[in-house]
KENUKE-918225 format. One record per residue (C-alpha): residue number from 1; residue in three letters; x, z, y. Coordinates in steps of 0.5 Angstrom, whole numbers, padded with zeros to 4 digits. Each point is the difference from the previous one (the first is absolute). Layout:
BEGIN
 pos code    xx    zz    yy
 NUM  Ala     X     Z     Y
...
END
This chain:
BEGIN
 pos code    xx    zz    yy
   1  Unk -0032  0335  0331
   2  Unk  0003 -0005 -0005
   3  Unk -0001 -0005  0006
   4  Unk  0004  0005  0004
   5  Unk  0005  0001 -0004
   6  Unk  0001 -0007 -0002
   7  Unk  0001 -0002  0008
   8  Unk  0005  0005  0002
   9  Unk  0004 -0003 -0006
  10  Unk -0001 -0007  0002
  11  Unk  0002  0002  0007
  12  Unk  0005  0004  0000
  13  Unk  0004 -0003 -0007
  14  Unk  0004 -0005  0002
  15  Unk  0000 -0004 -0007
  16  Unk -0003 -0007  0000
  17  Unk -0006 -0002 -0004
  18  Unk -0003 -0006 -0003
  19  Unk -0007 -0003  0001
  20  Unk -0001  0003 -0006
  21  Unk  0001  0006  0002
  22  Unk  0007  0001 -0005
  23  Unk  0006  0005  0004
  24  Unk  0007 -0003  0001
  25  Unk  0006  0002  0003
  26  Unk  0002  0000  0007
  27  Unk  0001 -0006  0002
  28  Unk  0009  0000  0002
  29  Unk  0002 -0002  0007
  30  Unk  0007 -0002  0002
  31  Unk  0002  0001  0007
  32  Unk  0006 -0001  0004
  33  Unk  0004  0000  0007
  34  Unk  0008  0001  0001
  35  Unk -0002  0007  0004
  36  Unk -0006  0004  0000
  37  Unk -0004  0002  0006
  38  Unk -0006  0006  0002
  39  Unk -0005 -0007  0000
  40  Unk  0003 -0003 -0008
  41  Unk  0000  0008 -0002
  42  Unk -0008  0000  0002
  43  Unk -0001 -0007 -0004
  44  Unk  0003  0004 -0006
  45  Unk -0004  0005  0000
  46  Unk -0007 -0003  0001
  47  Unk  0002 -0005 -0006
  48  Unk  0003  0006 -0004
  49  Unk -0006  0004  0001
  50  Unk -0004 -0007 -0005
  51  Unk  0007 -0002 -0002
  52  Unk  0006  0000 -0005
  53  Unk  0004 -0002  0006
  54  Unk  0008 -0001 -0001
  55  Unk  0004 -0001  0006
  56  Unk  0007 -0004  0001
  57  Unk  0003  0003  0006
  58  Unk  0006 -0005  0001
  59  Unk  0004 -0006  0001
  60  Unk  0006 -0004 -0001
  61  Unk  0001 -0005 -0007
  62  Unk -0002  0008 -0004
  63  Unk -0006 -0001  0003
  64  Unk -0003 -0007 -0003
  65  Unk  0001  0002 -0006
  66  Unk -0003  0007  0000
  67  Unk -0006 -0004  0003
  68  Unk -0001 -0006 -0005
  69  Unk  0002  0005 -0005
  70  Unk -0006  0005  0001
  71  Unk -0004 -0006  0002
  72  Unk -0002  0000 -0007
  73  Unk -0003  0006 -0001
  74  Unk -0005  0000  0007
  75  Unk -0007 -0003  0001
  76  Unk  0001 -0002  0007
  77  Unk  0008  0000  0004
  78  Unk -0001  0003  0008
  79  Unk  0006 -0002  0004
  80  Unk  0000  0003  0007
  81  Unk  0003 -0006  0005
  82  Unk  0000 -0007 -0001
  83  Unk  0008  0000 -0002
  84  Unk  0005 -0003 -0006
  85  Unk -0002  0006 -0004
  86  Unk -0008 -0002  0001
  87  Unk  0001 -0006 -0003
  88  Unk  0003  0001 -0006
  89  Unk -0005  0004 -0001
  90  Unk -0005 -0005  0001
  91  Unk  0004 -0003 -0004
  92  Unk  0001  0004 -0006
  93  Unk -0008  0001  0000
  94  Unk -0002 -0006  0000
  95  Unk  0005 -0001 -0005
  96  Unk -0003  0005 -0005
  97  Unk -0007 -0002  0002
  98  Unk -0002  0006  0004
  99  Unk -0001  0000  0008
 100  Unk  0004  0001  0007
 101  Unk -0003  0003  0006
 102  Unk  0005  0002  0006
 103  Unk -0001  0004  0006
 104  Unk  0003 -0004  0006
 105  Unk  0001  0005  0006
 106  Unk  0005 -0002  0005
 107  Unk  0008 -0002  0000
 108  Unk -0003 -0005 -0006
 109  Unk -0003 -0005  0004
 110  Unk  0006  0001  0006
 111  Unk  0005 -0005  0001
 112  Unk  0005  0001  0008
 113  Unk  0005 -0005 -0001
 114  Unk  0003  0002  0006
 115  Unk  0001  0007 -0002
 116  Unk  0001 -0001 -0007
 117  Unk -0007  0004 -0002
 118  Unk -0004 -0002 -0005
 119  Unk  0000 -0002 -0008
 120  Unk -0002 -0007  0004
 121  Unk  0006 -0001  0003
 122  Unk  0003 -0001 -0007
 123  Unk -0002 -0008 -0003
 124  Unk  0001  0003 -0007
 125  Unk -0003  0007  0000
 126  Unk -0006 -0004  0004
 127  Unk -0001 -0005 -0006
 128  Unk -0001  0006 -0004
 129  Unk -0005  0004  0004
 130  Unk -0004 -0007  0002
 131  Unk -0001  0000 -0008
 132  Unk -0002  0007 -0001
 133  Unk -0006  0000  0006
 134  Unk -0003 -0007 -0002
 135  Unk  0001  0002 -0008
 136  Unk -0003  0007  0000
 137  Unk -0006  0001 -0003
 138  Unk -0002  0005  0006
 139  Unk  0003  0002  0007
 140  Unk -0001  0005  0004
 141  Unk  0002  0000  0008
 142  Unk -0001  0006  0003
 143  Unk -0001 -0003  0007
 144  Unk -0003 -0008  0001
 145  Unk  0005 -0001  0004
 146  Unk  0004  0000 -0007
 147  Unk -0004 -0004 -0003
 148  Unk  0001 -0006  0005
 149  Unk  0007  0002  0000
 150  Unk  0000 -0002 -0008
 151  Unk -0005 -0005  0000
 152  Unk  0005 -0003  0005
 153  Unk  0006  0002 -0003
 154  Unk -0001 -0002 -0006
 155  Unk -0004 -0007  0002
 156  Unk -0006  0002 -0004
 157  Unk -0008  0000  0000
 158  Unk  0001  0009  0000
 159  Unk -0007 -0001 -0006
 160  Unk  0004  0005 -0004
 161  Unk  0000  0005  0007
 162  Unk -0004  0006  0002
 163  Unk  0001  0005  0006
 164  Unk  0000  0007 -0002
 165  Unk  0004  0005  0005
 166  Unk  0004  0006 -0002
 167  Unk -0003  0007  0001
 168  Unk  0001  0007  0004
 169  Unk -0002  0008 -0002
 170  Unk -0004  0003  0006
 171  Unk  0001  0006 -0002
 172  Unk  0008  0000 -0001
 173  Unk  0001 -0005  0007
 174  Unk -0003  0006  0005
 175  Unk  0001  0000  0008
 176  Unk  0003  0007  0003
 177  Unk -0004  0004  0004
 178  Unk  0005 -0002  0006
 179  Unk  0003 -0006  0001
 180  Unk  0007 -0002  0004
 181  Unk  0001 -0005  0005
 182  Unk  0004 -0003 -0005
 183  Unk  0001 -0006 -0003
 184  Unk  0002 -0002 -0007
 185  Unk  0001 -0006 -0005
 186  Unk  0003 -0001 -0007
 187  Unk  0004 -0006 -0002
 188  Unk  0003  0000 -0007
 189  Unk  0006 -0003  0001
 190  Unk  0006 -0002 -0004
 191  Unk  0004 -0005  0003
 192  Unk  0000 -0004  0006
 193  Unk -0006 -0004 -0002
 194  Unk -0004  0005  0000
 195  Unk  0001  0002  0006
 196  Unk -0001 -0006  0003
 197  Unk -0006 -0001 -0004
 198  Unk -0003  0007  0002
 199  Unk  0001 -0001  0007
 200  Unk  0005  0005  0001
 201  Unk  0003 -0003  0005
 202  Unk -0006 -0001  0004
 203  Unk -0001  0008  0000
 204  Unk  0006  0002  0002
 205  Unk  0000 -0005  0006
 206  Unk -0007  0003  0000
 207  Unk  0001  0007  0001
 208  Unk  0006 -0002  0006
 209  Unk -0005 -0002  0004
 210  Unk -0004  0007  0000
 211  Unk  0006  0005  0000
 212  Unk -0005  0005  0002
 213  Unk -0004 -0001 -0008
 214  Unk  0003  0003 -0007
 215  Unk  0001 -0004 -0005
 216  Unk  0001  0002 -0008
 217  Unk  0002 -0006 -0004
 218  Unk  0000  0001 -0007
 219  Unk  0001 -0003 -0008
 220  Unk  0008 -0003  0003
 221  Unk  0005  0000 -0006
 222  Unk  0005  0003  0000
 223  Unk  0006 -0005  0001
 224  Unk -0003 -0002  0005
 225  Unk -0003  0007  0004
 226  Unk  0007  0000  0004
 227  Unk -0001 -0007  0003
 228  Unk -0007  0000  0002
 229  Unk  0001  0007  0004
 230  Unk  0006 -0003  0003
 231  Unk -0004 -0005  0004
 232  Unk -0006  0004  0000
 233  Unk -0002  0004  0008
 234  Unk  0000  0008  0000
 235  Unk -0007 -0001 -0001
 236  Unk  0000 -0002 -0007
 237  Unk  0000  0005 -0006
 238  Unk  0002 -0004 -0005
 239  Unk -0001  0002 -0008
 240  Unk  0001 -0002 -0008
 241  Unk -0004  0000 -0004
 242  Unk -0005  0007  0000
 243  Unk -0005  0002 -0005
 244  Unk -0008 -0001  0000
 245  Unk -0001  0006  0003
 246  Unk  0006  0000  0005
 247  Unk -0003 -0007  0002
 248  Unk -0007  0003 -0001
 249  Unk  0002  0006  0006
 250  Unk  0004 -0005  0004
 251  Unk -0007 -0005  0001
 252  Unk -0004  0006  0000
 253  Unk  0003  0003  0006
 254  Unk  0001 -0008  0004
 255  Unk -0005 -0002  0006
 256  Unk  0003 -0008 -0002
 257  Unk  0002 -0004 -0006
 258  Unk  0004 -0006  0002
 259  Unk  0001 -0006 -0005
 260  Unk  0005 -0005  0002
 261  Unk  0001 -0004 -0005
 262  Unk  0002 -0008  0000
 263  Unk -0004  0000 -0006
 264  Unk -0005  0003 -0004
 265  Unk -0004  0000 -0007
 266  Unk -0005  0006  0000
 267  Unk  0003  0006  0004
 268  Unk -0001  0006 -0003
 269  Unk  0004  0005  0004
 270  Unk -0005 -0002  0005
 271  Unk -0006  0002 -0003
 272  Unk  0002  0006 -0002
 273  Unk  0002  0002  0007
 274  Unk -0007 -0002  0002
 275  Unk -0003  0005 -0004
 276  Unk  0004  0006  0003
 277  Unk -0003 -0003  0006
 278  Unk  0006 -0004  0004
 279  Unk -0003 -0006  0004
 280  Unk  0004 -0006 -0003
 281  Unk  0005 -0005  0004
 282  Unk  0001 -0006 -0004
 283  Unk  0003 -0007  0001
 284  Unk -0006 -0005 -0001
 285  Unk  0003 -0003 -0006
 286  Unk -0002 -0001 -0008
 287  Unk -0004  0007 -0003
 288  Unk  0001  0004  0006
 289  Unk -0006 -0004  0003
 290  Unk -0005  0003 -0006
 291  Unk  0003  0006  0000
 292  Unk  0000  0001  0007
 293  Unk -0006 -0004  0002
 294  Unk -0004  0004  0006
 295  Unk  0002  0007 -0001
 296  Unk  0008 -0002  0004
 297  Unk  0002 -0004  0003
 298  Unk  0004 -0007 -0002
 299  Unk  0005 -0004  0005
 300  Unk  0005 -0006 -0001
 301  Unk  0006  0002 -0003
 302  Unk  0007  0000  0003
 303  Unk -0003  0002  0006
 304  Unk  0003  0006  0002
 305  Unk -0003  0002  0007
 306  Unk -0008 -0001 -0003
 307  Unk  0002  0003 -0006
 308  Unk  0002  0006  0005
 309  Unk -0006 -0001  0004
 310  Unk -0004  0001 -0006
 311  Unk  0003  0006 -0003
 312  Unk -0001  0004  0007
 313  Unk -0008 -0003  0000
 314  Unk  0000  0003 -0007
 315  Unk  0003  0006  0003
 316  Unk -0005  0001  0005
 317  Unk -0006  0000 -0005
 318  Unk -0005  0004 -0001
 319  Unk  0001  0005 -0007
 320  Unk -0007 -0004 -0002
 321  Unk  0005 -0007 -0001
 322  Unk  0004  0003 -0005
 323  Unk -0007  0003 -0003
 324  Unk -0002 -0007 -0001
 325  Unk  0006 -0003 -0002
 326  Unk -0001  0006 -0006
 327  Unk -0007 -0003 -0001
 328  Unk  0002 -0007 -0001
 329  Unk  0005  0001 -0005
 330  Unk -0005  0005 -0005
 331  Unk -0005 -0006  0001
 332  Unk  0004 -0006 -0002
 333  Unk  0006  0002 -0004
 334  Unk -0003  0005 -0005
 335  Unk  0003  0002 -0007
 336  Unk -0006 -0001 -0004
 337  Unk  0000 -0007  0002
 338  Unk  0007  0000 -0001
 339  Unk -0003  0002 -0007
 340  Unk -0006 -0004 -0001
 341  Unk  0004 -0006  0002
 342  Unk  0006  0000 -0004
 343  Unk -0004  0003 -0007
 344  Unk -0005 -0007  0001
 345  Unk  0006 -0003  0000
 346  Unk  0004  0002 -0006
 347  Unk -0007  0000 -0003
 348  Unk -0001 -0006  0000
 349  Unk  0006 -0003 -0002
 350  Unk  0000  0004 -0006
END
């Protein structure tokens, strides 16, 4: 009985103990991002659940010195992205004589000159973020991809980089009994660039060639919904931003998910489309290939007459393809690992 007792403190506690076996305090984590998301929100709760963990949401000069400030007090500072903000992070850890991971996850390795996208097309911002990857005591990529990209970027040997994936609930992200012969994309944008990046114009080009075919477009900022649905086909239902159920519903009841981006990290509105059961169409660039890999279908992008030619060939699939595309994603991008990945990480840094 002593035995049991002693290992279910051992394993629900999440208190450190010495070699000796003396009790200590939780270990304090310091996580920062300039915005907070349904993936930096699951981190938060898998540390919370080991961790005294403070996050600083912001950004702007007030945001550098919450971050050095509250350095003192932590352990191990988690940045979520490669930005300015990380590297003062890394920074003050160093500094204080504690240690710096930071997450990579897409728009921090990106840079298109030509449109303006990207903390890469900034020569100052750029220095700083160089100096946060290749001075970080861990980064983690969630897609190799990304982790080329750093290594490139950043023009280092990547030693202090490991891959580990975001993860995804199978029991929220559920398929409808009845799917329609619709076609559905989500693109966060807030500026013209982020239209660009995400491809918006490729689907609009897209969905003219296939009147016939409902298309939903959905996460569009508000100043710019007006815009996109002037130069958009009468088959384009375009939205703002919804919430996680009204997304969830949306998936659920779509045959199709249609990614179209230019760029892209590691796509998790894909993902979840894939676990309510949508066929995924996605151009054949950055993460789209490891999540997408053989359960849908990849073209070149800025094709749209192959971009059409593979959402009707989705279309005309069988129910077991989206069963497949289902399957895939509950083998390979699983919130434990998601868990046991990051908390080895952290654990190890402390």
């Amino acid at each position: 009985m002593i035995v049991v007792t002693y290992c279910c403190i051992f394993f629900a506690s999440p208190l450190n103990i010495t070699a000796h076996g003396k009790l200590l305090s939780r270990a304090k984590i310091l996580v920062t991002s300039t915005f907070l998301t349904p993936f930096i929100a699951e981190d938060l709760v898998i540390l919370r659940r080991r961790y005294d963990v403070t996050h600083i949401c912001a950004s702007g000069p007030g945001a550098v010195a919450r971050i050095t400030a509250s350095v003192r007090r932590t352990d191990v500072v988690l940045s979520w992205f490669a930005s300015t903000y990380a590297a003062a992070a890394v920074l003050s850890a160093h500094s204080f004589g504690k240690r710096a991971a930071i997450v990579v996850g897409g728009a921090d390795v990106a840079g298109i000159d030509e449109i303006d996208y990207g903390i890469w097309t900034s020569r100052w911002r750029s220095r700083l973020v160089a100096y946060a990857l290749r001075s970080a005591d861990r980064v983690l990529a969630v897609d190799p991809f990304l982790k080329q990209e750093a290594i490139r970027r950043a023009r280092y040997n990547g030693a202090n980089i490991e891959c580990l994936p975001t993860g995804y609930d199978p029991t929220f992200w559920v398929p409808e009994k009845l799917k329609a012969d619709t076609v559905i994309s989500v693109a966060a944008c807030d500026s013209q660039a982020r239209l660009e990046a995400k491809g918006v114009p490729l689907f609009l080009e897209t969905a003219m060639t296939l009147p016939e075919v409902r298309f939903v477009l959905v996460g569009i900022h508000d100043r710019l919904i007006s815009s996109v649905r002037e130069r958009s086909p009468q088959n384009v239902e375009i939205r703002g931003k919804v919430s996680r159920r009204e997304i969830r519903g949306l998936f659920g009841a779509a045959r199709v998910y249609c990614q179209a981006s230019r760029i892209e990290g590691f796509p998790n509105a894909i993902c979840e489309a894939m676990l309510c059961g949508c066929i995924p169409v996605a151009t054949d660039v950055g993460g789209m290939r490891s999540a997408v890999n053989g359960a849908g279908i990849l073209v070149p992008y800025g094709d749209p007459v192959r971009l059409a030619g593979a959402i009707m060939k989705a279309m005309a699939m069988e129910e077991a393809s989206g069963q497949a595309a289902r399957r895939y994603v509950e083998e390979n991008f699983t919130l434990e690992r998601r868990e046991r990945g990051l908390l080895a990480a952290i654990g190890e840094l402390i």
